[in-house]
C-alpha positions in Angstrom: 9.6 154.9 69.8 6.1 156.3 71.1 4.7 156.8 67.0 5.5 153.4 66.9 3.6 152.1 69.6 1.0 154.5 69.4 0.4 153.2 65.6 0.5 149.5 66.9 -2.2 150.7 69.5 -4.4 152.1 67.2 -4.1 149.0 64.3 -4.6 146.5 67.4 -8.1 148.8 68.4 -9.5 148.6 64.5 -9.0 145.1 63.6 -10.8 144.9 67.8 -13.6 146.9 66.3 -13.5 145.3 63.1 -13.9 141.8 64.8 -16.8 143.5 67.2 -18.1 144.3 63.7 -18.4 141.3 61.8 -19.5 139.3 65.6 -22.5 141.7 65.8 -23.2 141.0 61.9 -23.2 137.3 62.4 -25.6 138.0 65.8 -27.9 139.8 64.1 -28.5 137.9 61.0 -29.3 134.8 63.4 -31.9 136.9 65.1 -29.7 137.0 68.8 -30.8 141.1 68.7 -29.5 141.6 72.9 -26.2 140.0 72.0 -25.7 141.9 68.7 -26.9 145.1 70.1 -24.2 144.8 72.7 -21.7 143.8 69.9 -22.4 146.6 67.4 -22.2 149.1 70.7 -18.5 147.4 71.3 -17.6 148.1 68.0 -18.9 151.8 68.2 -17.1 152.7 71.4 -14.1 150.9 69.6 -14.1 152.8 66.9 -17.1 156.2 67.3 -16.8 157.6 63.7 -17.7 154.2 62.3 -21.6 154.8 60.9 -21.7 151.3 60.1 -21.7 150.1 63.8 -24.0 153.5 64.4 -25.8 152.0 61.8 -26.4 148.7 63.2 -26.8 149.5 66.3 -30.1 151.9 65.6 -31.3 148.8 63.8 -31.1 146.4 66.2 -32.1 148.9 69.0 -35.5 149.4 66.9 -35.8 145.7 66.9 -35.7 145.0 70.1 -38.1 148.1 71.1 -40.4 146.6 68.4 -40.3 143.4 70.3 -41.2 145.2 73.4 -44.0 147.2 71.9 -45.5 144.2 70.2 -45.6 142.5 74.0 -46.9 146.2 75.4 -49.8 145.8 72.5 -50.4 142.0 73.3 -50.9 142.7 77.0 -53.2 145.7 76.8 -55.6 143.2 74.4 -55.4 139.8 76.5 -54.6 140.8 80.1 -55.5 144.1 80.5 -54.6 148.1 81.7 -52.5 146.8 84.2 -50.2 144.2 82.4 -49.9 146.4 78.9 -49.0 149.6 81.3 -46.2 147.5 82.6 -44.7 146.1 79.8 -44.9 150.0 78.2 -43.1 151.5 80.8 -40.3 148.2 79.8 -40.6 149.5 76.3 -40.2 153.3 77.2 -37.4 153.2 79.0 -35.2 151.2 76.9 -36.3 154.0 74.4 -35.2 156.4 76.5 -32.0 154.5 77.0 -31.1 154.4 73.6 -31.7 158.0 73.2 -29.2 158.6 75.6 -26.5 157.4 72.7 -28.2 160.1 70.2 -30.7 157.8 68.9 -34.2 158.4 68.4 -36.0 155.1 68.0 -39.5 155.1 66.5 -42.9 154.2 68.8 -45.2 152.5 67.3 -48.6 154.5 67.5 -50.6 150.8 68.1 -49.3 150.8 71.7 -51.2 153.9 72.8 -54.0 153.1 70.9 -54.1 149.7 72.4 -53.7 151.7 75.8 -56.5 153.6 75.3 -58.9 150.6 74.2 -57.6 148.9 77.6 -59.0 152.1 79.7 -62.1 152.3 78.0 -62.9 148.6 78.5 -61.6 149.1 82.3 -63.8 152.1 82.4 -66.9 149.8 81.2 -65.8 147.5 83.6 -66.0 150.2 86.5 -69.3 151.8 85.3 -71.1 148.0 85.1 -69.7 147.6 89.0 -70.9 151.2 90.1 -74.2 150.3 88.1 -74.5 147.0 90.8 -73.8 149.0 94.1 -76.1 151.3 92.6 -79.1 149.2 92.7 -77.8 147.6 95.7 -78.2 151.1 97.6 -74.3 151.3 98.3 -73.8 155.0 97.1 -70.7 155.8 98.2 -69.3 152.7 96.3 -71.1 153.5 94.0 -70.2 157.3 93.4 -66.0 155.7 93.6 -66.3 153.4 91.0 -67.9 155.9 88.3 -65.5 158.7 89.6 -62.7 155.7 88.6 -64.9 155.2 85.9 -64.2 158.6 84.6 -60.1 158.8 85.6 -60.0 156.1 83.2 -62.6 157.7 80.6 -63.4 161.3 80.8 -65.9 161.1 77.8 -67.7 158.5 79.5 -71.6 159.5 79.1 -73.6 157.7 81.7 -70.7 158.0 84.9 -71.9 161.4 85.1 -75.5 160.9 85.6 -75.0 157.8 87.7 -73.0 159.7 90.4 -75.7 162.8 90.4 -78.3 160.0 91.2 -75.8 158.2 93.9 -75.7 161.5 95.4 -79.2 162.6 94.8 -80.9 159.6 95.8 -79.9 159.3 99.8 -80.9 162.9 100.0 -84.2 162.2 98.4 -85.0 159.0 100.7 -83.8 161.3 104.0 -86.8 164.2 102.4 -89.4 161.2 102.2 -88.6 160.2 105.8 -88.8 164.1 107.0 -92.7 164.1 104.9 -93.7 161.5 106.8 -92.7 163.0 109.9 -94.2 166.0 109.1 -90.6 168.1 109.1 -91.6 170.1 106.4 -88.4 172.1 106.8 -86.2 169.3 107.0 -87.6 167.9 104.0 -87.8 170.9 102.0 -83.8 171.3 102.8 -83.1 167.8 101.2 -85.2 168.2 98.3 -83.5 171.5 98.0 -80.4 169.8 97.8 -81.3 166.8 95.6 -82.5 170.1 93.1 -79.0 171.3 93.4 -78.3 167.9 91.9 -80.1 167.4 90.1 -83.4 169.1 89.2 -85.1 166.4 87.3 -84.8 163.8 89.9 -88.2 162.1 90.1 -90.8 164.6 91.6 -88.4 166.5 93.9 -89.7 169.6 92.0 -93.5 169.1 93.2 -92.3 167.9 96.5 -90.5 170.8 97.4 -93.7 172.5 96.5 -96.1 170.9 98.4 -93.7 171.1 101.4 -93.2 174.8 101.1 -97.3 174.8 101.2 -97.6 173.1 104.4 -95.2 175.1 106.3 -95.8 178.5 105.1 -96.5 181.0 107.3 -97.4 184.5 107.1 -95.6 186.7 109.2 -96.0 190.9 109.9 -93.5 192.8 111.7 -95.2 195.8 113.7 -93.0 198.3 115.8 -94.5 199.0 119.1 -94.9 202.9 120.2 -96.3 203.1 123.2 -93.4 205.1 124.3 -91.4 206.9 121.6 -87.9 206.6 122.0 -85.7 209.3 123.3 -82.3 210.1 122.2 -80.4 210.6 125.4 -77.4 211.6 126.3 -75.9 210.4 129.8 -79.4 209.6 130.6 -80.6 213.0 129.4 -83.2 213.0 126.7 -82.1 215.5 124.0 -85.9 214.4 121.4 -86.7 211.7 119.5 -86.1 210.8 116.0 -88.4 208.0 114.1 -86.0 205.2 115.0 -88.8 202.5 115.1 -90.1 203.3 111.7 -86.5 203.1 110.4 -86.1 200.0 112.0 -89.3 198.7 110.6 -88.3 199.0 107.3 -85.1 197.4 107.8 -86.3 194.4 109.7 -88.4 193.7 106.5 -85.4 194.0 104.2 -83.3 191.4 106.5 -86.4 189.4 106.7 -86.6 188.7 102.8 -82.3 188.4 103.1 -83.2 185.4 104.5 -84.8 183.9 101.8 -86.9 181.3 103.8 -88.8 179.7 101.3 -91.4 179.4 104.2 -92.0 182.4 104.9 -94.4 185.2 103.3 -94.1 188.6 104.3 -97.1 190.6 105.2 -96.2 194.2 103.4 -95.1 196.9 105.0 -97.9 199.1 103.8 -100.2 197.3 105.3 -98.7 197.2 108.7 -98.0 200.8 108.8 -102.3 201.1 108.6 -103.1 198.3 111.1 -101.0 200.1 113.9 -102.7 203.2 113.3 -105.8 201.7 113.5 -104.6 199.8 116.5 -103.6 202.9 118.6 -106.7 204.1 117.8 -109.2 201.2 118.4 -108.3 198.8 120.1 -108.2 197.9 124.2 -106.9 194.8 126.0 -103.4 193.8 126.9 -100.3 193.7 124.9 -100.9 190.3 123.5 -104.9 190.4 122.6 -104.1 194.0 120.6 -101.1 191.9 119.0 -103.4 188.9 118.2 -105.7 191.4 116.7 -103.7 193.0 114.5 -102.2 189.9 112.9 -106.1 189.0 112.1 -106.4 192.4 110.7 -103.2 191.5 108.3 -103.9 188.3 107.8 -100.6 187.2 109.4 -100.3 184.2 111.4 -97.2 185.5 113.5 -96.4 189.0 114.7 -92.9 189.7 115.1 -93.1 193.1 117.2 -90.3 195.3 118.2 -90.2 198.1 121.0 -87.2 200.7 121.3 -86.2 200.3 124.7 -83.3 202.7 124.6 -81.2 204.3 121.6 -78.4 206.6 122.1 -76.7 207.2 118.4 -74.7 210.3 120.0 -72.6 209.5 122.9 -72.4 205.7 123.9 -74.0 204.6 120.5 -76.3 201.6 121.9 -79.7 200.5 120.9 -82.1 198.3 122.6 -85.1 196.5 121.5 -87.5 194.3 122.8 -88.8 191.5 120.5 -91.2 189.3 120.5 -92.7 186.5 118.0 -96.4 186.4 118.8 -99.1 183.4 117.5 -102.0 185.7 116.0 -104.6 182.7 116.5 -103.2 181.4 119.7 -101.8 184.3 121.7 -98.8 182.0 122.5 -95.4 184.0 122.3 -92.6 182.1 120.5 -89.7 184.4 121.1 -89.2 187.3 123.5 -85.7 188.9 124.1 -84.1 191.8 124.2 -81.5 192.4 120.9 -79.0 195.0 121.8 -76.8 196.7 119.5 -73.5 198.7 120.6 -70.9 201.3 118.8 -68.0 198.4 119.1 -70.3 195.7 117.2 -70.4 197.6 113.9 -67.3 197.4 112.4 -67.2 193.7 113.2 -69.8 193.0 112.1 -70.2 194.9 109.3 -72.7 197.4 109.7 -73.0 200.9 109.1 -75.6 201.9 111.7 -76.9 199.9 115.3 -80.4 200.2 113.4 -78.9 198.0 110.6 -77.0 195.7 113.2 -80.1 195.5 115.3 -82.8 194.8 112.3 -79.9 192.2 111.2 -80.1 190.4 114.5 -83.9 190.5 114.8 -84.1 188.7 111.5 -81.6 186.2 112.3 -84.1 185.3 115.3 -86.1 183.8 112.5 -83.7 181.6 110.7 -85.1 178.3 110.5 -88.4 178.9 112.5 -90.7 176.3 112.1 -94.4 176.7 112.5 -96.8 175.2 114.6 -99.4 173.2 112.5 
């Protein structure tokens, strides 16, 4: 009994799939592709090793994703990036649904090129409207839109350019306004960083220039020896050693570590024979002999440093006393005493206190502007 209604089962489900068949035949030949899609599918899960249904439904699966391309292509030239990139993503995903069944559709190449025309006319788009807030002055709208500009179009030429100048330009105007308040260092920094920039904006060049001329200031460093510095141990003095000489030397080095574009180094040569002759000539208080030796150098500011204390033995400290002297005036700038102890080195990186302290003398000059 069960052959026999297993045979009747299987003779009901072919002429089922046959009439799902000839339905989606009809459908598709009267151009109703959704309905004979879903007909030719019937037929298939009716009847799976039948390659005509296979058959026709790959065919009218292309159809309809040609259809849905076509619109894709349509949208991207008459409405734009953001229409055409949603009726893709209708067309991808029936593709993708399709290929769930084991069939590959093809894609029309058109549709990405189509995509890609889109974005470089809503690039344009974006570069004119950076362009505006450009000469408007807005330049942070105006940096976003070219940075948009170039999501959309990475080989666009000018958005590059434009946002250098966005960038450069506010930097530039803030230099002018430190010129005409005679902030030379201030305006040297922005020109400094439009030329970071860009180097060929407008005369930033020649303005850093002339900036960097109207600041500059000579500077000597000259170690003070009126009494040599002992190496002591618990307040015993065991000698001396030439620990301001040393330190000279690395004052200078940490000096030009700096790279103040203002400043200009008197050489340490040339120091080295103004103290001698200074010990040996000249009379008056601390300051006039200090004012007289910068006009001997030809330094406008004396930086001077006198070894107070230095123990490199037993507690490891070293003292100095610093001062920033005006050669023409007399007036001193700076005076303070920069110490240097065993427990600082390794912090801060330094092999001996006479590097530490020379750092930290140095640093005392970062961003010293000049009286003019």
């Amino acid at each position: 009994m069960r052959p026999a209604i297993l045979a009747l089962a299987l003779l009901l489900c072919g002429c089922a799939a046959k009439r799902a068949l000839q339905q989606a035949q009809v459908l598709e030949q009267s151009a109703q592709l959704e309905s004979a899609a879903s007909a030719y599918l019937e037929a298939w899960d009716r009847k799976p090793n039948s390659l005509q249904a296979r058959e026709g439904y790959a065919r009218t699966a292309q159809r309809l994703l040609d259809d849905r391309m076509s619109a894709a292509i349509m949208s991207y030239r008459m409405a734009g990036l953001a229409e055409g990139d949603r009726d893709r993503q209708t067309a991808v995903d029936f593709r993708e649904r399709i290929a769930l069944k084991g069939i590959d559709l093809r894609w029309n190449q058109e549709v990405d090129d189509a995509r890609n025309e889109a974005k470089n006319r809503e690039a344009e788009a974006r570069y004119q409207e950076a362009e505006a807030e450009l000469r408007a002055d807005r330049f942070p709208e105006a940096i976003a839109l070219a940075r948009q500009c170039l999501q959309l179009n990475p080989a666009h030429k000018q958005a590059p350019f434009l946002i250098r100048m966005a960038e450069a330009e506010p930097l530039y105007r803030e230099g002018l306004r430190a010129e005409e308040l005679g902030l030379w260092r201030q305006a040297h920094e922005r020109y400094t960083a439009v030329s970071a920039i860009d180097a060929a904006h407008r005369d930033v060049m020649a303005r850093m220039e002339a900036c960097r001329q109207k600041a500059r200031f000579t500077l000597a460093y000259l170690p003070v020896q009126q009494s040599r510095a002992k190496r002591t141990i618990m307040g015993f003095e065991i000698g001396s050693g030439p620990v301001d000489t040393e330190l000279a030397g690395l004052v200078q080095r940490e000096l030009l570590a700096l790279k103040d574009p203002f400043l200009q180094l008197i050489d340490r040569g040339s120091t080295d024979v103004v103290l001698a002759e200074q010990r040996r000539q000249m009379s008056g208080n601390y300051n006039e002999q200090m004012a007289q030796a910068g006009k001997l150098l030809g330094a406008r500011y004396l930086l001077t440093g006198r070894v107070t204390r230095y123990d490199d033995l037993l507690k490891r400290d070293l003292e100095v006393q610093v001062q920033l002297i005006d050669a023409q005036t007399g007036r001193i700038h700076l005076s303070e005493q920069v110490r240097a102890a065993k427990a600082d080195l390794a912090r801060e990186g330094a092999a001996r206190l006479t590097d530490l302290a020379a750092r930290r003398i140095a640093e005392r000059l970062r961003g010293f502007a000049p009286e003019m």
